[in-house]
C-alpha positions as a Markdown table, in Angstrom:
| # | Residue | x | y | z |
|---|---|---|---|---|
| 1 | Unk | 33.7 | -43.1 | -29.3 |
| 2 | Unk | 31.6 | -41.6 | -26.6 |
| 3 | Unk | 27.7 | -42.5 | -26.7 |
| 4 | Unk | 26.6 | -39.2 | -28.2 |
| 5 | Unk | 29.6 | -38.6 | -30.5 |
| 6 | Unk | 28.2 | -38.7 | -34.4 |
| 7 | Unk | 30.4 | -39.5 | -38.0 |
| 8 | Unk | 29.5 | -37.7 | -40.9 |
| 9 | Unk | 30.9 | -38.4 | -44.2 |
| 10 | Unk | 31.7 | -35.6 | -46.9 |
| 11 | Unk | 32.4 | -36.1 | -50.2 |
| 12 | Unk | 33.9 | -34.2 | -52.8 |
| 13 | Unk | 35.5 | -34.4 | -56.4 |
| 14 | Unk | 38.6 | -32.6 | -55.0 |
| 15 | Unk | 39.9 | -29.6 | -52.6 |
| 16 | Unk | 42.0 | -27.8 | -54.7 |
| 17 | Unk | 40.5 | -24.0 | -54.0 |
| 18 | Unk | 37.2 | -22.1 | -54.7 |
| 19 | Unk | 34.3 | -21.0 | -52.8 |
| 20 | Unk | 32.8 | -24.6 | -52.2 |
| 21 | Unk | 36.2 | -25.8 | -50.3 |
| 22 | Unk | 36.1 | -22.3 | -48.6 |
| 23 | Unk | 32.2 | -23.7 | -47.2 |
| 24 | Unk | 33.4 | -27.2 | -46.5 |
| 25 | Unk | 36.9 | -25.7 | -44.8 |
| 26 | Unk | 34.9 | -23.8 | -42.3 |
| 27 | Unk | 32.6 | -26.6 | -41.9 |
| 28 | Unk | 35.3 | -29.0 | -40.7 |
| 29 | Unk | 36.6 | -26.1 | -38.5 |
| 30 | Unk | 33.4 | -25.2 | -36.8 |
| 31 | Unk | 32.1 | -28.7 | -37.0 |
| 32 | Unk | 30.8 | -29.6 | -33.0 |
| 33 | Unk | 33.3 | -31.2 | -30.9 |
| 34 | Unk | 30.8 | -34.6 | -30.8 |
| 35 | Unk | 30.9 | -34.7 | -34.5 |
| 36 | Unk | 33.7 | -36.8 | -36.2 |
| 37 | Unk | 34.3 | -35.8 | -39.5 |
| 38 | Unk | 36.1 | -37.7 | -42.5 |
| 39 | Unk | 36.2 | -36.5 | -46.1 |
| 40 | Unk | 36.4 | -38.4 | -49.4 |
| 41 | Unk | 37.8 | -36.8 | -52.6 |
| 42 | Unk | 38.4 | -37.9 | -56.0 |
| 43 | Unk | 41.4 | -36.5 | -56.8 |
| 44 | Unk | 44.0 | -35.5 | -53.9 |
| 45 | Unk | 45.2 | -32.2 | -53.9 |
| 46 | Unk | 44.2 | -30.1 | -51.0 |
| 47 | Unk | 44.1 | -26.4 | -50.8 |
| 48 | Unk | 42.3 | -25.6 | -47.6 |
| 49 | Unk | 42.4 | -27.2 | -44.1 |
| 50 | Unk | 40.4 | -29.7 | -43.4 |
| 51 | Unk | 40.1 | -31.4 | -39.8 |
| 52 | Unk | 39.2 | -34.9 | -40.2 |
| 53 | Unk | 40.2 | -38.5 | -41.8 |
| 54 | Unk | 40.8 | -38.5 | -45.5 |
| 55 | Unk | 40.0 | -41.1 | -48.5 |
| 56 | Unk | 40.7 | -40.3 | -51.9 |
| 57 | Unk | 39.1 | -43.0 | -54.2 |
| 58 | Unk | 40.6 | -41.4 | -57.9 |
| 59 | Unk | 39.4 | -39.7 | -60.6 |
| 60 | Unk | 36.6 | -41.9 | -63.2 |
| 61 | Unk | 36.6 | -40.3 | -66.9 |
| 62 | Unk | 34.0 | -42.2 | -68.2 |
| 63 | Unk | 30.7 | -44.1 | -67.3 |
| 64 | Unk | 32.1 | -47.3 | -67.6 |
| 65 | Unk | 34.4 | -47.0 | -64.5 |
| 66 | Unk | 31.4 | -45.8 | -62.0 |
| 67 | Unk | 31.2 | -49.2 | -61.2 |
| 68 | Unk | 34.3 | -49.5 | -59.5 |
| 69 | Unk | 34.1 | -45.9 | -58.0 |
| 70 | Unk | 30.8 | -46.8 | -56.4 |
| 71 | Unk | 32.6 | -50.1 | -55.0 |
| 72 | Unk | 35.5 | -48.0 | -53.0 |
| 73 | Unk | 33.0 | -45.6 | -52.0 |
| 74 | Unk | 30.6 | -48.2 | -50.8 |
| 75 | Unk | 33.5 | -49.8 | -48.9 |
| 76 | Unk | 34.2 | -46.6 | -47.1 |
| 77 | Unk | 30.6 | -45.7 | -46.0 |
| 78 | Unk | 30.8 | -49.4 | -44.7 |
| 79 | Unk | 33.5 | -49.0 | -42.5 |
| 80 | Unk | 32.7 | -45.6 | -41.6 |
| 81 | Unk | 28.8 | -46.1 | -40.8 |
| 82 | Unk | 28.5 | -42.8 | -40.6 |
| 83 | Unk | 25.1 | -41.1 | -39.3 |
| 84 | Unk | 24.6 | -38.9 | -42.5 |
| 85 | Unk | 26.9 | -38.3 | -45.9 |
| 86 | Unk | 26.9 | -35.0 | -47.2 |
| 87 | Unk | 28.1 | -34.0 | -51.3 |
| 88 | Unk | 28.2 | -31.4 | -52.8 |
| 89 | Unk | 26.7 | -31.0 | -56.3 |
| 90 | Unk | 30.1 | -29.8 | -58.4 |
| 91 | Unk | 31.1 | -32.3 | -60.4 |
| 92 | Unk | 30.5 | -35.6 | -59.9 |
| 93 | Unk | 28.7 | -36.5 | -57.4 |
| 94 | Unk | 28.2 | -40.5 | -56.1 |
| 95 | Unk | 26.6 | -39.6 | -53.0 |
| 96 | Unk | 22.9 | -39.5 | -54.4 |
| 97 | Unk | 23.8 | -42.7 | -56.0 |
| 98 | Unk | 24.5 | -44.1 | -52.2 |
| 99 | Unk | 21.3 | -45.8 | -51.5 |
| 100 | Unk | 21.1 | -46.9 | -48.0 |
| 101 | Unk | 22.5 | -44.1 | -46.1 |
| 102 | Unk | 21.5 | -41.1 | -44.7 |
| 103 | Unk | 22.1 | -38.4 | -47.7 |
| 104 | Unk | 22.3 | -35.2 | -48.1 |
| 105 | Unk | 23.2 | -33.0 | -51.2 |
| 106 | Unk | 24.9 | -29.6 | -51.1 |
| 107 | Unk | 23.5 | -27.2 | -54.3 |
| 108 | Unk | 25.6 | -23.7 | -54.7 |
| 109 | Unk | 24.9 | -23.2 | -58.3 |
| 110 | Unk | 21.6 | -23.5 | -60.4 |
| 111 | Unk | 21.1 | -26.4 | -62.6 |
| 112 | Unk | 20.8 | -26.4 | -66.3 |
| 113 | Unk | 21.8 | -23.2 | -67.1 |
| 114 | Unk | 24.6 | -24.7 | -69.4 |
| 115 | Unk | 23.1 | -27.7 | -71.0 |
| 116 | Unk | 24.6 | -27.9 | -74.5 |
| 117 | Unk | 24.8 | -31.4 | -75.3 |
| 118 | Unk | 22.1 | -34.1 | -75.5 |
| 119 | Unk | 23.8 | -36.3 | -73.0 |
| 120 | Unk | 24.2 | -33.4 | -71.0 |
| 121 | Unk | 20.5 | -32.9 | -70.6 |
| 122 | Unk | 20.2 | -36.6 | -70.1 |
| 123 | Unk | 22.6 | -36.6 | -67.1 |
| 124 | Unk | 20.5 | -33.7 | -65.8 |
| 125 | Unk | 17.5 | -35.2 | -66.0 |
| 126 | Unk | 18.5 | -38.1 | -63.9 |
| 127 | Unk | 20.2 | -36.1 | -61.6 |
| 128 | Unk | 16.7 | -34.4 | -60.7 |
| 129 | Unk | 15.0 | -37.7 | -60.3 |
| 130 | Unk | 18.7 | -39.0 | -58.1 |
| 131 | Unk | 17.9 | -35.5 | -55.9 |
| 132 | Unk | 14.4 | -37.0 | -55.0 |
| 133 | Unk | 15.3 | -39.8 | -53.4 |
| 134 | Unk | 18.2 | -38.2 | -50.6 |
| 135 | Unk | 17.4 | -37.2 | -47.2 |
| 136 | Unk | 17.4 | -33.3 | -47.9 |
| 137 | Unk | 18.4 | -30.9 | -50.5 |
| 138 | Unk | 20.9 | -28.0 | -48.8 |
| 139 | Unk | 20.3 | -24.9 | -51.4 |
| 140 | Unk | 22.7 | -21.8 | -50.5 |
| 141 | Unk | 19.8 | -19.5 | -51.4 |
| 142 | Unk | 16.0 | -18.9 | -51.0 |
| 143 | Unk | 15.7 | -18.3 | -54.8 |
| 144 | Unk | 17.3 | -21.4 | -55.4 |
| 145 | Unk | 15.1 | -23.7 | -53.4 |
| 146 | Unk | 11.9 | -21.7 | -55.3 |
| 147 | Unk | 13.8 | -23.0 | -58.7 |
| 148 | Unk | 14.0 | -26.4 | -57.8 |
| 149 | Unk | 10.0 | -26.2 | -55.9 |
| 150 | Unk | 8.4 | -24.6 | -59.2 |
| 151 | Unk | 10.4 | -25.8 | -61.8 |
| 152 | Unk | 12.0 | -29.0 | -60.9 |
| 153 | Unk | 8.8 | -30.0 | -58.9 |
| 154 | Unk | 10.8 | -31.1 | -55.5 |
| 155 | Unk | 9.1 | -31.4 | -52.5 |
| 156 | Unk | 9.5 | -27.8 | -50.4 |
| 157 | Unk | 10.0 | -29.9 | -47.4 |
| 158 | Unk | 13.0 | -31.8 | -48.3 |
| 159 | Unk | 14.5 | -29.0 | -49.4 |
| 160 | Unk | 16.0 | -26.6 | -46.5 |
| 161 | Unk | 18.4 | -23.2 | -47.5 |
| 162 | Unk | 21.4 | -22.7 | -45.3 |
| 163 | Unk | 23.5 | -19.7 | -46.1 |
| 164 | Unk | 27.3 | -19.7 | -46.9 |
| 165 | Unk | 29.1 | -19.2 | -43.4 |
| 166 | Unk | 32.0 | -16.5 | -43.6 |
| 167 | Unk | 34.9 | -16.5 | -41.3 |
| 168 | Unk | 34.5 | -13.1 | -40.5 |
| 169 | Unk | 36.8 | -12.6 | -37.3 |
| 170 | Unk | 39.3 | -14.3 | -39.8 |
| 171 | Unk | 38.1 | -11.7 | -42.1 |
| 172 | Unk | 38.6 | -8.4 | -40.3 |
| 173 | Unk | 41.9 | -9.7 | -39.3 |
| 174 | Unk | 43.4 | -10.5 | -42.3 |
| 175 | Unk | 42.6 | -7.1 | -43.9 |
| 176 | Unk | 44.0 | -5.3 | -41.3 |
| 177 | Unk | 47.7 | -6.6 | -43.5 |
| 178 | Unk | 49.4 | -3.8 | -45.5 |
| 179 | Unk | 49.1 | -3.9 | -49.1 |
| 180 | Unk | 52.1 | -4.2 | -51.3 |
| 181 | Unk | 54.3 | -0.9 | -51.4 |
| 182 | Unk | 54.0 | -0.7 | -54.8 |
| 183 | Unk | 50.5 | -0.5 | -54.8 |
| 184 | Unk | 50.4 | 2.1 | -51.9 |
| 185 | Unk | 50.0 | 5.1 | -54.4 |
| 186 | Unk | 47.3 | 3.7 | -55.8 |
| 187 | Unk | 45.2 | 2.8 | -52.9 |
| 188 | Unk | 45.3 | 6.7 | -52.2 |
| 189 | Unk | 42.7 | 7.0 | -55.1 |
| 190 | Unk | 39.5 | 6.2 | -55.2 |
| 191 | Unk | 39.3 | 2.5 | -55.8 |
| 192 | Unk | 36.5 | 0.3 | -57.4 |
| 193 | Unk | 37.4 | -3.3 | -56.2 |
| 194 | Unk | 36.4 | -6.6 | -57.6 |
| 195 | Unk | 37.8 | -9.6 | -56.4 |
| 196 | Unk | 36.4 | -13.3 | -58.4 |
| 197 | Unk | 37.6 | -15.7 | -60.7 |
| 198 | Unk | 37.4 | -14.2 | -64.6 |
| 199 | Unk | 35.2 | -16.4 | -65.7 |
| 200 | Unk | 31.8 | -15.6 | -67.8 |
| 201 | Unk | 29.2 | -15.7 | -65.4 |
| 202 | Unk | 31.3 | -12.9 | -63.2 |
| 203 | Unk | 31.4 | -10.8 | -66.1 |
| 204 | Unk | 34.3 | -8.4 | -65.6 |
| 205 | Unk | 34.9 | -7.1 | -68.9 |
| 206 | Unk | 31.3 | -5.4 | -68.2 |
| 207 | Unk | 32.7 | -3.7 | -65.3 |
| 208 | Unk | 36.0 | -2.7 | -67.8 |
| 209 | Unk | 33.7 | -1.0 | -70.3 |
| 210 | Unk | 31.8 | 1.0 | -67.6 |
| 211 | Unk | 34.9 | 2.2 | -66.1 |
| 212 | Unk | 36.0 | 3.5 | -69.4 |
| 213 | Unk | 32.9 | 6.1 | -69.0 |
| 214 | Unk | 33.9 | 6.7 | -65.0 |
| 215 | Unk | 37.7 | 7.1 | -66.3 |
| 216 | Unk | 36.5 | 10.3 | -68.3 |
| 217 | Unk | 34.6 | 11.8 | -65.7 |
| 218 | Unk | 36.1 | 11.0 | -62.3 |
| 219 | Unk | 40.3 | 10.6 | -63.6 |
| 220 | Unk | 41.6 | 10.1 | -60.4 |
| 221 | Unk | 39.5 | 6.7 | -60.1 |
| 222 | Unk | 40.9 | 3.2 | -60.5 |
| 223 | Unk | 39.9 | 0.0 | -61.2 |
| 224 | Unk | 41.3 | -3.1 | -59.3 |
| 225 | Unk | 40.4 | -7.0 | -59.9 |
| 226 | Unk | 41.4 | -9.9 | -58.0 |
| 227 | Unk | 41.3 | -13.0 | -59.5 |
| 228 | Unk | 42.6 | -15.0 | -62.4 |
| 229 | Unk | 41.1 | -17.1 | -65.3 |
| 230 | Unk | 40.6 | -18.2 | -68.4 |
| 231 | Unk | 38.9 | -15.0 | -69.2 |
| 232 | Unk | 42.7 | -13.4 | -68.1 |
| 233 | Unk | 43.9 | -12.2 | -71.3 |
| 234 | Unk | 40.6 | -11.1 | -73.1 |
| 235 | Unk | 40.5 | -8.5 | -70.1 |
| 236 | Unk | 44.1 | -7.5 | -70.3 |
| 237 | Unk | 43.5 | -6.6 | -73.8 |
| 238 | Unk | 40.2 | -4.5 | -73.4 |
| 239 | Unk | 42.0 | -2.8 | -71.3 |
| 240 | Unk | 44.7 | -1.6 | -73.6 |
| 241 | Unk | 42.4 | -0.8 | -76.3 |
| 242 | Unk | 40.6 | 1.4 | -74.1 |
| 243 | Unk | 43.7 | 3.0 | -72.9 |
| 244 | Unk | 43.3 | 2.0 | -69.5 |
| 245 | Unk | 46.4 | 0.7 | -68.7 |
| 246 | Unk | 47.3 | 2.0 | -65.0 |
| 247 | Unk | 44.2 | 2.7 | -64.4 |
| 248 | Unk | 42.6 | -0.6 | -64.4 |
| 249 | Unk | 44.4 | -3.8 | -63.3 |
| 250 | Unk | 44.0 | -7.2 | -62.8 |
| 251 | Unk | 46.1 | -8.2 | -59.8 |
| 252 | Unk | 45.7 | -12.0 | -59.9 |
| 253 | Unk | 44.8 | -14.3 | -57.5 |
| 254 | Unk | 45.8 | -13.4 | -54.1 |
| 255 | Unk | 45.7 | -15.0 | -50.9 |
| 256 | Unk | 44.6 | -12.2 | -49.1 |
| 257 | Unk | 41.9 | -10.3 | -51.2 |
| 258 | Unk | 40.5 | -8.6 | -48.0 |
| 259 | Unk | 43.5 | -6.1 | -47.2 |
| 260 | Unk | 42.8 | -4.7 | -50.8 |
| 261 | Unk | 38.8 | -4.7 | -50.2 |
| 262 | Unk | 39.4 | -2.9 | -47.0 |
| 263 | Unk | 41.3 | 0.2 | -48.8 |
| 264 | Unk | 38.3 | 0.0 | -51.7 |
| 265 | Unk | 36.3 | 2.9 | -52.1 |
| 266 | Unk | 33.2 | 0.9 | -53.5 |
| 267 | Unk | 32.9 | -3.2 | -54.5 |
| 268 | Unk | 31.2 | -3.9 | -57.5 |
| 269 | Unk | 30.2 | -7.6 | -58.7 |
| 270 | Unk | 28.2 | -7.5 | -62.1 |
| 271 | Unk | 27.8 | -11.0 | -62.3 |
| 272 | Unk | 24.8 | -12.5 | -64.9 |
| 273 | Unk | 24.5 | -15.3 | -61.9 |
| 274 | Unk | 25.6 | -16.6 | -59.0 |
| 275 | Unk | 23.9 | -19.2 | -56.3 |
| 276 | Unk | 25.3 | -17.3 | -53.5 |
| 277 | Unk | 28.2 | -15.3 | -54.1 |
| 278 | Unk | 30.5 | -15.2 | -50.6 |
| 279 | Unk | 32.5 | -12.5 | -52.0 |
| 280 | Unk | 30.1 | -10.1 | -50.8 |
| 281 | Unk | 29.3 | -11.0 | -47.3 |
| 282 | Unk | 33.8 | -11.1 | -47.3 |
| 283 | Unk | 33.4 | -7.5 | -48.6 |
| 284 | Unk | 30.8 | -6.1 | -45.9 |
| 285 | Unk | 33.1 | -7.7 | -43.4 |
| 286 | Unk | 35.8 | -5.2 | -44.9 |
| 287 | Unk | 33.3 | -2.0 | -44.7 |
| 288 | Unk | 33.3 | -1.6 | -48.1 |
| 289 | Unk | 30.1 | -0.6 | -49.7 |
| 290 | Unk | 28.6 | -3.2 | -51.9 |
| 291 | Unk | 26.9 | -2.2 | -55.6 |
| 292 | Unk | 26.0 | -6.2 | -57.4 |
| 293 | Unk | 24.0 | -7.2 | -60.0 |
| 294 | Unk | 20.4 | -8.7 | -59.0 |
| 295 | Unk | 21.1 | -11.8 | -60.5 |
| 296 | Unk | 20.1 | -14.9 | -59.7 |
| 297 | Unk | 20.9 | -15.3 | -56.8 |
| 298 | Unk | 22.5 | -14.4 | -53.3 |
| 299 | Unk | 23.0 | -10.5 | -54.3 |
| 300 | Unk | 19.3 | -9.7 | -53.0 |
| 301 | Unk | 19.1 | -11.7 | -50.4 |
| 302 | Unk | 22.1 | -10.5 | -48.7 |
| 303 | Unk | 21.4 | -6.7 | -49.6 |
| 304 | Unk | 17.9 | -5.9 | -49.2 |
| 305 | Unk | 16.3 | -9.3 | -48.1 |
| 306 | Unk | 12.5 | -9.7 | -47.5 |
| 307 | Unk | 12.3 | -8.3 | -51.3 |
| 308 | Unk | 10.8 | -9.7 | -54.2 |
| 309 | Unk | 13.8 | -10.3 | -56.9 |
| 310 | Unk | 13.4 | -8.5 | -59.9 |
| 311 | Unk | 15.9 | -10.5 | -62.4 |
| 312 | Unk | 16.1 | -8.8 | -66.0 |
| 313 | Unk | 13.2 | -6.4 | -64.6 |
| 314 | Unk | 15.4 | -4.4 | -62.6 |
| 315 | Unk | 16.3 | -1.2 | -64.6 |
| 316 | Unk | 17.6 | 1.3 | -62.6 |
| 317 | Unk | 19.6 | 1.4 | -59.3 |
| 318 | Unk | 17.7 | 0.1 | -56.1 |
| 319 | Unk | 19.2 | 1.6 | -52.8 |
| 320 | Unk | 18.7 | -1.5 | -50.5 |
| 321 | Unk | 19.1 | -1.9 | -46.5 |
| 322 | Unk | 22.8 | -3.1 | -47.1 |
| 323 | Unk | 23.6 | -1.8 | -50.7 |
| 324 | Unk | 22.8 | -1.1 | -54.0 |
| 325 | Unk | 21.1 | -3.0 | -56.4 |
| 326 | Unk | 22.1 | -3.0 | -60.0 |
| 327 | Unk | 20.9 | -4.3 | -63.5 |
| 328 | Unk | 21.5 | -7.5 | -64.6 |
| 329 | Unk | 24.5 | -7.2 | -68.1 |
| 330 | Unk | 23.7 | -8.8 | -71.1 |
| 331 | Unk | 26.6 | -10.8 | -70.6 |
| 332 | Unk | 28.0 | -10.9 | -74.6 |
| 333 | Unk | 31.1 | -10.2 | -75.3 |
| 334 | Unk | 32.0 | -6.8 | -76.4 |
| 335 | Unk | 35.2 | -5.2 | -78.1 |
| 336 | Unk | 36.7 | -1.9 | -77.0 |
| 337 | Unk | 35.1 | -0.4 | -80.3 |
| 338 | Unk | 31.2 | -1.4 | -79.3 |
| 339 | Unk | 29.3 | 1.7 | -77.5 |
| 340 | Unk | 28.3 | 0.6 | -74.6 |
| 341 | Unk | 25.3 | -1.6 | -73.5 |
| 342 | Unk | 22.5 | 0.3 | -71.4 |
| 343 | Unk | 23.3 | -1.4 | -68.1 |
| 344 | Unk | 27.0 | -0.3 | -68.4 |
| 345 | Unk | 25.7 | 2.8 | -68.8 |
| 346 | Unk | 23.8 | 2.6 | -65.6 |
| 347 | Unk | 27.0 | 1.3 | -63.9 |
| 348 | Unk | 29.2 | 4.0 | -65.0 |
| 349 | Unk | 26.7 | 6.5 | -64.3 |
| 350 | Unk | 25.8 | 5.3 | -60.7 |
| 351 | Unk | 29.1 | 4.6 | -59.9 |
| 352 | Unk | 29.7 | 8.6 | -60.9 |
| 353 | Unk | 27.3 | 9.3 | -58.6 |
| 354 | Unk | 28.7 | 8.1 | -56.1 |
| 355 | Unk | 32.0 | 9.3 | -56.6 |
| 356 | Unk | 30.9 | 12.5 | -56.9 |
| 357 | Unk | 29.0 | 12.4 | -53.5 |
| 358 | Unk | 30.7 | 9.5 | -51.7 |
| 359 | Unk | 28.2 | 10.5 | -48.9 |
| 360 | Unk | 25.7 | 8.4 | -50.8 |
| 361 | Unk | 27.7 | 5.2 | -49.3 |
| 362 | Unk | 28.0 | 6.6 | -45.4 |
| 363 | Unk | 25.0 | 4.0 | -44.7 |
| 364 | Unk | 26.1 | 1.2 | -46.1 |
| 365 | Unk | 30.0 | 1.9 | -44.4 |
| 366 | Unk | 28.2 | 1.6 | -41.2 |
| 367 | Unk | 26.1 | -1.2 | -41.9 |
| 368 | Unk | 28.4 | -3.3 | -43.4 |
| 369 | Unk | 30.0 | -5.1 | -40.9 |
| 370 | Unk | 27.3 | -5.8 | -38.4 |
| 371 | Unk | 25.0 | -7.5 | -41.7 |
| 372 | Unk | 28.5 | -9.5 | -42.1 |
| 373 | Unk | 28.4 | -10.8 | -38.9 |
| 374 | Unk | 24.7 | -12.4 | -39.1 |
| 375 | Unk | 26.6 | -14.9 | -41.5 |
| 376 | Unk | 29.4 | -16.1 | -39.4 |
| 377 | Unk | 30.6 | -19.2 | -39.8 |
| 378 | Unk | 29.8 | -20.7 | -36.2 |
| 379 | Unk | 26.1 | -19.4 | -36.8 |
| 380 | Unk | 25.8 | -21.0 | -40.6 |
| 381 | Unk | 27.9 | -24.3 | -39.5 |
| 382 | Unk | 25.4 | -24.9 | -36.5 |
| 383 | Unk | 22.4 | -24.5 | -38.7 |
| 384 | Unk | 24.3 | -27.8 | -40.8 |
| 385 | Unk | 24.9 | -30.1 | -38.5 |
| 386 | Unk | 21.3 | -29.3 | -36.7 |
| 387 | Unk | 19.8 | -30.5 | -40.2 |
| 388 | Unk | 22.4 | -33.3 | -40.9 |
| 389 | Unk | 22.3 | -35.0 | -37.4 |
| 390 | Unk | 18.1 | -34.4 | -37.6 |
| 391 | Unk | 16.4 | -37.4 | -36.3 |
């Protein structure tokens, strides 16, 4: 190695595809050509490139196996001496267990939301006294480094925000790629696209029950998600109870979401929270208009930054800079029978709106891509390594 040429060491429970292993992808590809890079996982299957040497040190199910788990990983940091360690904070984590070293944890979600268990709350706690005691704290949003400041009571200056890098050349390219012929006709009507996995927190069936109001109104307009999950089949059958059936579909998970963003008419994320959702900097890149929940967090800061956030206070629609600002749902779980909640109400209504004067959106078209770009993934990987490789 030359004399200026610097390891770093990241470690993760396993690559096998979401948002995080999106980050960390782009990370190994942008990483500086004096930075060597290896990568240990607990489990081995691998979804996404990644440039560098691999470990995988297996799976522990229980407490009583961290032992041996921090005895591999102490064996690799040994022979690797690298100059810092970086983890991210989904699922279990051993790096701010790695005393010694130069650490660094990654947070892209906001902790304790879904503490349900007593030893749940237990592990938690630790983890926040663990998260004192690494080198800094990487949060993927402003909001979330206030959170962990005022509530968690870390200090501000070991904590630094770094925002999600986007491949966006990658981006533009890749929904430049014709859509399916079968779905041709459809992308010929005006299109509201969501593109996530059905989970809770994304809450789609919100999004279902509004478009049952925009339906009646605007006929002509469609509803397309992307994505799959375990929340799959309570979607599929809203949808036929509401009698939406052609009208709104759930395409799956596709490898190339952005050629359907690109032929959207507006993208709509009603998540009840996010840390910071890339999904909507991958939508600007497209041109697509952007209407997302002011939840905590990412939404704001992306669409109208410099502004105060105003979760659960928000109640009507807030044109920002780079799109619109929506209420948060209530996120409970409705049937087709339910009337709907005052937020979808303000969906379907704004959404309408702008169907029925698509002018509305001309601003944020033109906008889009240019606010994409200040999130590029060479920008956002340089701002990493500057605070990793920190003296």
């Amino acid at each position: 190695m030359g004399d200026c040429e610097k390891k770093v060491v990241i470690v993760l429970p396993h690559f096998k595809g979401g948002g995080v292993e999106r980050v960390i992808s782009l990370i190994s590809k942008y990483a500086p050509k004096h930075v060597n890079l290896a990568f240990i996982l607990f489990e081995p299957e691998i979804k996404y490139l990644l440039r560098g040497r691999l470990y995988v040190i297996g799976k522990y199910n229980s407490i009583f196996k961290l032992p041996r788990k921090l005895i591999d990983l102490y064996r690799i940091l040994l022979s690797e001496k690298p100059d810092a360690i970086l983890g991210c904070e989904k699922g279990r984590n051993l790096v701010i267990l790695s005393f010694g070293f130069r650490r660094f944890i990654r947070m892209e979600s906001y902790p304790g939301i879904y503490l349900r268990t007593s030893w749940a709350r237990f592990i938690h706690a630790v983890k926040m006294i663990l998260y004192r005691k690494v080198t800094k704290m990487i949060t993927v949003s402003r909001k979330m480094k206030e959170t962990f400041v005022n509530k968690y009571h870390i200090p501000s200056g070991k904590i630094v925000t770094i925002y999600n890098p986007c491949d966006i050349s990658q981006i533009k390219s890749l929904s430049e790629e014709r859509i399916e012929p079968e779905l041709s006709e459809l992308f010929k009507k005006p299109v509201i696209v969501n593109v996530g996995r059905i989970v809770r927190q994304k809450g789609q069936w919100h999004l279902i029950r509004a478009f049952s109001l925009i339906n009646r109104e605007f006929p002509d307009s469609r509803l397309v998600i992307v994505g799959d999950g375990p929340l799959r089949a309570y979607l599929e059958k809203l949808i036929i109870k509401l009698d939406l059936q052609n009208k709104a579909l759930i395409l799956g998970f596709k490898s190339n979401p952005f050629k359907y963003m690109k032929k959207g008419f507006i993208f709509a994320l009603p998540s009840l929270v996010e840390g910071f959702p890339n999904v909507i900097v991958e939508a600007l890149a497209c041109g697509l208009p952007i209407m997302a929940a002011d939840c905590l967090s990412g939404p704001r800061e992306i669409l109208n930054p410099g502004t105060p956030y105003r979760y659960k206070e928000l109640l009507k629609p807030e044109y920002g800079e780079y799109g619109i600002l929506m209420p948060v749902m209530d996120g409970r779980f409705y049937s087709a029978d339910d009337p709907l909640t005052w937020q979808e109400m303000t969906w379907a209504h704004e959404i309408i709106k702008c169907l029925d004067n698509p002018k509305l959106l001309d601003r944020y078209r033109e906008k889009a891509v240019k606010r994409a770009e200040e999130f590029d993934a060479r920008k956002q990987v340089k701002k990493y390594f500057e605070v990793l490789l920190r003296t």
